[in-house]
N, C-alpha and C positions, 0 to 999 in steps of 0.2 A: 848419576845421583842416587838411584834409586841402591843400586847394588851398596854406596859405601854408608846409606839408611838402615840397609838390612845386614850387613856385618855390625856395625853397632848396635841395632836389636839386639844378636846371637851374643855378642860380647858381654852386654849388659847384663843378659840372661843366665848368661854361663857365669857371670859373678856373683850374680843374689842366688842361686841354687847352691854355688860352691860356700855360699857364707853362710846360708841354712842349715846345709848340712854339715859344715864345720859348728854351727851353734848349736846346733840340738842333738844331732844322731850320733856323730863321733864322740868317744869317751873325752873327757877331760885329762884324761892321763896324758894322753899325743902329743899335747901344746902346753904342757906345764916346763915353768922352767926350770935353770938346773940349781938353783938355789932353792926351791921348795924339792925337788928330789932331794935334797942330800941331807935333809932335816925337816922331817914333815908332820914329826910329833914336835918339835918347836913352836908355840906361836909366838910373833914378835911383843915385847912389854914382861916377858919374863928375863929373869935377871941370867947375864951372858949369856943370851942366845947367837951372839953375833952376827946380828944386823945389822950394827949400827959402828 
């Protein structure tokens, strides 16, 4: 019992650090997606931007 306590400790752990640093330290460019790459001087509510 003890051992499959402390894998779900390390697990747990290793999620909220990977989710920190994917919020704050890593650029935003990484995880944008590929609709804002291909038009990113568009914002949507301008006339044909084709979002809709």
């Amino acid at each position: 019992m003890d051992l499959l306590q402390n894998v779900l400790v390390y697990v747990t752990l290793a999620i909220a650090v990977g989710y920190i640093l994917k919020k704050f330290f890593l650029p935003k460019a990484l995880f944008a997606s590929k609709n804002a790459k291909k038009s990113p001087g568009k914002a949507c509510g301008q006339e044909d931007c084709g979002c809709h």
